[in-house]
C-alpha positions in Angstrom: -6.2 56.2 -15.4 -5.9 52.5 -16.3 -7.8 51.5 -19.3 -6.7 47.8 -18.8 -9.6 45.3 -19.5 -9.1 42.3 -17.4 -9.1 38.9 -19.7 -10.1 35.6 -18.2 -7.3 33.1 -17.9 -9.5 30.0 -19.1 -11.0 33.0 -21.9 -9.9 30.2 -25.0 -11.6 27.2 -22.9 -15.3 29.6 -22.8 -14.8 30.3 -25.9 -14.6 27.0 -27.7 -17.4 26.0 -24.9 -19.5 28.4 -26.4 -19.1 28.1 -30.4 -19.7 24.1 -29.4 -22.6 25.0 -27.4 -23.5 27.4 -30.3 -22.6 24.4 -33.2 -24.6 22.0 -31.6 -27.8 24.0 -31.0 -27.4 25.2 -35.0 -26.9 21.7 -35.9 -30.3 20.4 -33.6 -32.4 23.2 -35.3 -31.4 22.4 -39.0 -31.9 18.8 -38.5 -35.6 19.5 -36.8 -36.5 21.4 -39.8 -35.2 19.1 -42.5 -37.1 16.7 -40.7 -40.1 18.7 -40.9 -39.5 19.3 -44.7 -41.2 17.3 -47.3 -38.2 15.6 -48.6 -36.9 14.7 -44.9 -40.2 12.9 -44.8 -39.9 11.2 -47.3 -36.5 9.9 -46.9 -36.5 9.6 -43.0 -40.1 7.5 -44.1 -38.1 5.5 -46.7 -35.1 4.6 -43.9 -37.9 3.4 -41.8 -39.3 1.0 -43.7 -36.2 -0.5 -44.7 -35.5 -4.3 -44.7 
């Protein structure tokens, strides 16, 4: 019996797609909630009203 497990030849390029992918969607949800946080408010109000 063969027990070989077939690998992907482009298996590095789906990987680094995916821990982007992954990055990215951890990056988006950390800045949505530190927007919803007090002290995001209060600085991301602060930015805004600079002149």
């Amino acid at each position: 019996k063969s027990r070989a497990i077939p690998i992907p030849v482009d298996l590095d390029g789906q990987v680094n797609a995916l821990s982007l992918k992954t990055h990215t969607s951890m990056v988006q949800r950390a800045v949505k909630d530190w927007k919803l946080s007090p002290l995001g408010h209060m600085i991301t109000g602060s930015l805004r009203n600079y002149r």
